[in-house]
C-alpha positions as CSV (number, residue, x, y, z in Angstrom):
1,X,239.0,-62.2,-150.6
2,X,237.4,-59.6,-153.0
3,X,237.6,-60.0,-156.5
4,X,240.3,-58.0,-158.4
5,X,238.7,-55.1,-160.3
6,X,239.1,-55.3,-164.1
7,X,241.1,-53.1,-165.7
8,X,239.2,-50.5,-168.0
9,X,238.4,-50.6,-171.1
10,X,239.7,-48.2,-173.7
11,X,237.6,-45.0,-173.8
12,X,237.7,-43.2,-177.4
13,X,235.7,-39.8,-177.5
14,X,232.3,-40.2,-180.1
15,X,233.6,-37.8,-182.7
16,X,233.1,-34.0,-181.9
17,X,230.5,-34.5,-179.7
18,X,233.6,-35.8,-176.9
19,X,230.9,-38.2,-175.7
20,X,233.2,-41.1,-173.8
21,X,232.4,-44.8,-175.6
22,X,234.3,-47.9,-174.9
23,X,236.2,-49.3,-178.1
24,X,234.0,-52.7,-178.1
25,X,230.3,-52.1,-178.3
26,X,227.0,-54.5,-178.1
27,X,225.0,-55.1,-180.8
28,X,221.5,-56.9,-179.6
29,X,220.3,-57.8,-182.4
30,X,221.1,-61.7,-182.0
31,X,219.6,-61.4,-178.1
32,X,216.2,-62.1,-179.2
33,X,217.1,-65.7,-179.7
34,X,218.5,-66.2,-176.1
35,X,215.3,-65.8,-174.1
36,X,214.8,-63.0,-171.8
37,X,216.9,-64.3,-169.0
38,X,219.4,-64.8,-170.9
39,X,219.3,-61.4,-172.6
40,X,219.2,-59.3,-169.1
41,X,222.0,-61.6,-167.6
42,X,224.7,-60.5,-171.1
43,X,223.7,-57.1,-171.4
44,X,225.0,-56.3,-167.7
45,X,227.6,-58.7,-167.6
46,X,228.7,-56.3,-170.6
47,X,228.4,-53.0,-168.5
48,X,229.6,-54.6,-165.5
49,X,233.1,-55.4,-167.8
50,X,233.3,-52.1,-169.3
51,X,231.3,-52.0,-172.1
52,X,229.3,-48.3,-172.3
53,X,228.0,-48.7,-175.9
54,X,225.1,-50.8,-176.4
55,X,223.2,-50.6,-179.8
56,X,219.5,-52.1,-180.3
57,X,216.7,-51.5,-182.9
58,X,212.8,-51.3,-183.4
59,X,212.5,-54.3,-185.1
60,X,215.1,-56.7,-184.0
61,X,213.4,-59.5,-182.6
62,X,209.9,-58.2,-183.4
63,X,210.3,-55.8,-180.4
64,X,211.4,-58.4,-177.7
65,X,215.1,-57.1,-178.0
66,X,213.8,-53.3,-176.7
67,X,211.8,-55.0,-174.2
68,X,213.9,-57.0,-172.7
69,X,217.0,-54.4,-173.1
70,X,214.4,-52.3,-171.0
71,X,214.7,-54.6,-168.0
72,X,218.5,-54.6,-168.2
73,X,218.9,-51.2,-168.0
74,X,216.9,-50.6,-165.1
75,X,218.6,-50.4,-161.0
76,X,221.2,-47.7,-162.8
77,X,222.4,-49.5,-165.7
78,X,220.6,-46.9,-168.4
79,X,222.2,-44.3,-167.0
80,X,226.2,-46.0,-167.6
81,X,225.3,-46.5,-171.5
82,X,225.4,-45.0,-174.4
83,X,221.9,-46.0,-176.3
84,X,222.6,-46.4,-180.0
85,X,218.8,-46.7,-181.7
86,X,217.9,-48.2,-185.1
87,X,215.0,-46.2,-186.4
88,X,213.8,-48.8,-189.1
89,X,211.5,-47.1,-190.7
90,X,212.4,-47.9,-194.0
91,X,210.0,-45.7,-196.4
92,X,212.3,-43.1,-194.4
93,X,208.8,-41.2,-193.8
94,X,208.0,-38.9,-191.0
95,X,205.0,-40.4,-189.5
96,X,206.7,-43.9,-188.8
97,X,209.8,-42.9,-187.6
98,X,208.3,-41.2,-184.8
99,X,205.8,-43.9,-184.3
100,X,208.9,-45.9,-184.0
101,X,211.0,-43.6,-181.7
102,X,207.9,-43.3,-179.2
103,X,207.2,-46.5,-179.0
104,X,211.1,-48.2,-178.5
105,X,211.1,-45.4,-176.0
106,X,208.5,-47.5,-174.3
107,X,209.8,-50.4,-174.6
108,X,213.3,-50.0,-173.6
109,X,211.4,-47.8,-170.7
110,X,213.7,-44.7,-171.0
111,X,213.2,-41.1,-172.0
112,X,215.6,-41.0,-174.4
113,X,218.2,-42.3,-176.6
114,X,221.3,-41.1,-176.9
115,X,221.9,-41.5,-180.9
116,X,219.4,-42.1,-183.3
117,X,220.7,-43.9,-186.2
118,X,218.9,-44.7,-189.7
119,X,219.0,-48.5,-190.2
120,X,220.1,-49.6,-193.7
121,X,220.9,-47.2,-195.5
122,X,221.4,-49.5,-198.3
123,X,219.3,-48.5,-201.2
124,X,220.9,-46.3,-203.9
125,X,217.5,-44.1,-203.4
126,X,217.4,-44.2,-199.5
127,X,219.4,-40.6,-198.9
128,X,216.7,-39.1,-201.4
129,X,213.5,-40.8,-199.4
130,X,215.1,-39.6,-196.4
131,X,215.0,-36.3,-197.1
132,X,211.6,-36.1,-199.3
133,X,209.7,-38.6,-196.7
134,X,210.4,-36.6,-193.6
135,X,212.1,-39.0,-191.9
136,X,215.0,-36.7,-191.2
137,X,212.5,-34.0,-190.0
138,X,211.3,-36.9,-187.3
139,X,214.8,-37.0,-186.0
140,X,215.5,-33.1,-186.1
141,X,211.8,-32.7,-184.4
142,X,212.6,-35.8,-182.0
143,X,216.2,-34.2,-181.2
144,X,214.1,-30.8,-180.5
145,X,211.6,-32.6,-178.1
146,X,214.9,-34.1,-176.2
147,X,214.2,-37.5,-176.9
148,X,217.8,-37.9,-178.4
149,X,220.9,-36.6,-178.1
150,X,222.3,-37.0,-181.9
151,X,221.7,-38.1,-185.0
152,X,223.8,-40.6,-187.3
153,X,223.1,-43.1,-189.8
154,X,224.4,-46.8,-190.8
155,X,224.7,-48.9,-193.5
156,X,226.4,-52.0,-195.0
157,X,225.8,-52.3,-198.9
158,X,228.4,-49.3,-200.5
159,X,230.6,-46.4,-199.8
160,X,228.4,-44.0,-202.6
161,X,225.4,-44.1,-200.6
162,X,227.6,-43.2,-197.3
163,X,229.5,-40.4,-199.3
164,X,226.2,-38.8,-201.1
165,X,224.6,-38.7,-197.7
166,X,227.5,-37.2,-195.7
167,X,227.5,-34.3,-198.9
168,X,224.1,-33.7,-199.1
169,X,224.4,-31.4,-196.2
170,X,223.2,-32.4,-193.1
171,X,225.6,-32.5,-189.8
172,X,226.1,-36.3,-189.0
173,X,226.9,-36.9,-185.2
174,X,227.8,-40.4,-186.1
175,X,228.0,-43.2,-189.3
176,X,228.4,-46.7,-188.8
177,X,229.8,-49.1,-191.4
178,X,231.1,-52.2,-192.0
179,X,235.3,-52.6,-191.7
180,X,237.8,-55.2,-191.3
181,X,240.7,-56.4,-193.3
182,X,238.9,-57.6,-196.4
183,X,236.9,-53.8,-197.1
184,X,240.0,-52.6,-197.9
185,X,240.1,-54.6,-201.4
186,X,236.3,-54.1,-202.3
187,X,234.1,-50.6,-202.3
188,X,236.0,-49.9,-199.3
189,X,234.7,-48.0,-196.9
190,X,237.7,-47.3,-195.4
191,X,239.1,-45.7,-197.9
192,X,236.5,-43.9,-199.4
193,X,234.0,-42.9,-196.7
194,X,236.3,-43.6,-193.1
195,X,238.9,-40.7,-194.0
196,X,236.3,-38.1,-194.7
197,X,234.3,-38.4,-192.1
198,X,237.2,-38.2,-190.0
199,X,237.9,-34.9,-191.5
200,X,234.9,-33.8,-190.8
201,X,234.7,-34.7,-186.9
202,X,232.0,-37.5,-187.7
203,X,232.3,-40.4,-185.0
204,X,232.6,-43.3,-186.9
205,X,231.2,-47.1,-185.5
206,X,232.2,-50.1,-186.5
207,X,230.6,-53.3,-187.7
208,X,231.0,-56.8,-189.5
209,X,234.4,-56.5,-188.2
210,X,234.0,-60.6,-189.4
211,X,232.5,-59.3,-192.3
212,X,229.5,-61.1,-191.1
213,X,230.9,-64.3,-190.0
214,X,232.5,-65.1,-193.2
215,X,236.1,-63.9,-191.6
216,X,235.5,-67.1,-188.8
217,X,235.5,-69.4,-191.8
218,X,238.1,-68.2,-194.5
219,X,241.2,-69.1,-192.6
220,X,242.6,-66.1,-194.5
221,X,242.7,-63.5,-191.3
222,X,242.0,-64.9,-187.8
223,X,238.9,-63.3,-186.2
224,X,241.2,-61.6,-182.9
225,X,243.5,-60.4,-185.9
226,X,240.1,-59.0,-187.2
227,X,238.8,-56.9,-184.1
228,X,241.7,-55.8,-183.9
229,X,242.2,-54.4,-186.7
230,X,238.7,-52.8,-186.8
231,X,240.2,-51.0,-182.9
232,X,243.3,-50.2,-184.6
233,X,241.2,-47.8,-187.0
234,X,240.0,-44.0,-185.8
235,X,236.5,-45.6,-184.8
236,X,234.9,-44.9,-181.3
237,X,233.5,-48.1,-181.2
238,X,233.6,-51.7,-182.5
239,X,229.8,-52.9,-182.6
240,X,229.6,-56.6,-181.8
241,X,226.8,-59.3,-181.8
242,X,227.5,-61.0,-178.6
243,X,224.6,-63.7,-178.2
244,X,226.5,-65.7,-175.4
245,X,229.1,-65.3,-172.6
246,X,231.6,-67.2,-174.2
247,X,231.8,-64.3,-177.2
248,X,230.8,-61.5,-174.8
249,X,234.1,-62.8,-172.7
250,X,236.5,-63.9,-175.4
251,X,236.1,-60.1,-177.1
252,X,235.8,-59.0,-173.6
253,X,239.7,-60.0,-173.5
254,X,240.7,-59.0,-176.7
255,X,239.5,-55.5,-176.2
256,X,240.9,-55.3,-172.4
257,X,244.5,-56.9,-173.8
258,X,244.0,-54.4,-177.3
259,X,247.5,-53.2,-178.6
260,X,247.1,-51.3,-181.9
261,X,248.4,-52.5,-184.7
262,X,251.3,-50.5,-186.6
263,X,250.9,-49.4,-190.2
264,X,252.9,-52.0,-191.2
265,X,251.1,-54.9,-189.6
266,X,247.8,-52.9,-190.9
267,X,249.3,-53.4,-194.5
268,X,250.6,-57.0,-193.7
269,X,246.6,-58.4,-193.2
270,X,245.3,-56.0,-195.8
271,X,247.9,-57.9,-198.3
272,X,247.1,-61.0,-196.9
273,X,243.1,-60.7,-197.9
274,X,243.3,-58.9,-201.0
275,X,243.7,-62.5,-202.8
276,X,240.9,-63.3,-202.1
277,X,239.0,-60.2,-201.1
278,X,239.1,-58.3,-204.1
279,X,236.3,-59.8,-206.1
280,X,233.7,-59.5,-203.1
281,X,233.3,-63.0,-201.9
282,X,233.5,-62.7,-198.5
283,X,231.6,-59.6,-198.5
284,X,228.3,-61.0,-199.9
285,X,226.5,-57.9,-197.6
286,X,227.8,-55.7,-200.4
287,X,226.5,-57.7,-203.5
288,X,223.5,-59.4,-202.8
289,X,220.1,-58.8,-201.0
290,X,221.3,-62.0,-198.0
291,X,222.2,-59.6,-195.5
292,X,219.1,-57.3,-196.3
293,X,216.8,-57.1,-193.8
294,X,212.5,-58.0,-194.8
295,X,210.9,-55.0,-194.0
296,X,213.8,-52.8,-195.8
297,X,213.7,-55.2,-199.0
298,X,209.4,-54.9,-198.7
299,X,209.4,-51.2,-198.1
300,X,211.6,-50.9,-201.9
301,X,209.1,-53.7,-203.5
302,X,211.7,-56.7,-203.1
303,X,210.8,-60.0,-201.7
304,X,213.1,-62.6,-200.1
């Protein structure tokens, strides 16, 4: 007998630009560790379940993760995703972002992305670089020339750097930052930066809904109670590393069987963290340099 179909995911529009994105989303990041088979076989068991948003980045992996990303989305698959790209050019100048752009365009053997994001956006002088380096003239000029659709930016370090970007002017198609139960306590993004760019019809992404990983080990909230709290936010999509099946399935089922919280239960696990959440622990991506990625720390004369 033929399989029973799975049921849909939930479809949330991308912010003003009505753009139709699954709630759960693929970060590839951790594929370049799998091995190319490997890589190919998750990516299109994702799409296969549902999944339409799939995120990657010039230098994850050294460029394996675009290449290999490249051969999944061939026989039809590029055309059923939305392609998030990481321009990590992190001197934020003009002439390696579109370096960058052209060449992940080989790689992932496409045309075009659909959003181009900055990566790490993390530096207090990062907005300033990107407009005095040219690197958001490379995105305006690569939007132009049709090799992407919008433009957005990302980040994981604080809300200020969010907020003086999203005020300096520009018109954001998308921000990505990092939410779950234990932001709320500690330079929240979602209170400071989620609500306005709401307000302003921004799309808003998810990630480090486990506030990288440390959620999986605190016992305090219970990693399903995590995602979904991240889908019970107004986000279009939860990004997610998903390096095996076993993840890629077991969020798989959380996003299928999603029920959002009430305000209520929201308050319930925000209480329930702020013990222990409030003096940034668990949120070391905010205080220190661990989270911060080598070329962005070498670009702004730090070493690891």
């Amino acid at each position: 007998m033929p399989k029973k179909p799975l049921p849909p995911l939930e479809q949330r529009a991308l912010g003003r630009t009505g753009r139709p994105t699954s709630i759960l989303a693929l970060g590839t990041s951790r594929l370049a560790k799998t091995g190319q088979k490997e890589a190919i076989r998750i990516v299109r068991e994702a799409i296969d379940h549902g999944i339409n948003v799939i995120e990657t980045g010039w230098e994850y992996g050294e460029g394996r993760t675009e290449r290999w990303l490249g051969l999944a989305l061939k026989d039809g698959y590029r055309e059923r995703v939305t392609l998030v790209w990481q321009c990590c050019a992190h001197l934020r100048d003009y002439k390696t972002a579109m370096h960058q752009v052209d060449e992940s365009l080989s790689r992932l053997k496409t045309d075009a992305v659909d959003l181009w994001s900055f990566h790490e956006m993390i530096y207090d002088n990062d907005p300033d670089w990107l407009y005095d380096h040219g690197g958001l003239d490379a995105a305006q000029e690569a939007r132009e020339q049709g090799k992407t659709r919008w433009i957005g930016f990302g980040g994981h370090k604080s809300p200020h750097i969010h907020l003086k970007l999203l005020n300096r002017g520009f018109n954001w198609d998308v921000v990505t930052m990092p939410l779950n139960p234990l932001d709320s306590s500690f330079r929240s993004f979602e209170k400071q930066v989620l609500p306005e760019a709401v307000r302003r019809g921004i799309a808003v992404m998810a990630c480090k809904a486990l506030a990288g990983g440390a959620i999986a080990g605190s016992r305090i909230v219970k990693p399903e109670e995590a995602l979904r709290y991240c889908f019970s936010l107004p986000v279009s999509s939860v990004i997610c590393g998903m390096e095996n099946s076993g993840i890629l399935r077991k969020n798989l089922k959380l996003a299928l069987n999603f029920k959002p919280f009430h305000a209520g239960e929201m308050d319930a696990l925000r209480q329930k963290a702020r013990g222990v959440a409030g003096d940034g622990r668990f949120e070391r991506y905010k205080t220190t340099q661990d989270f911060d990625g080598l070329p962005g720390l070498t670009a702004h004369g730090y070493t690891k």
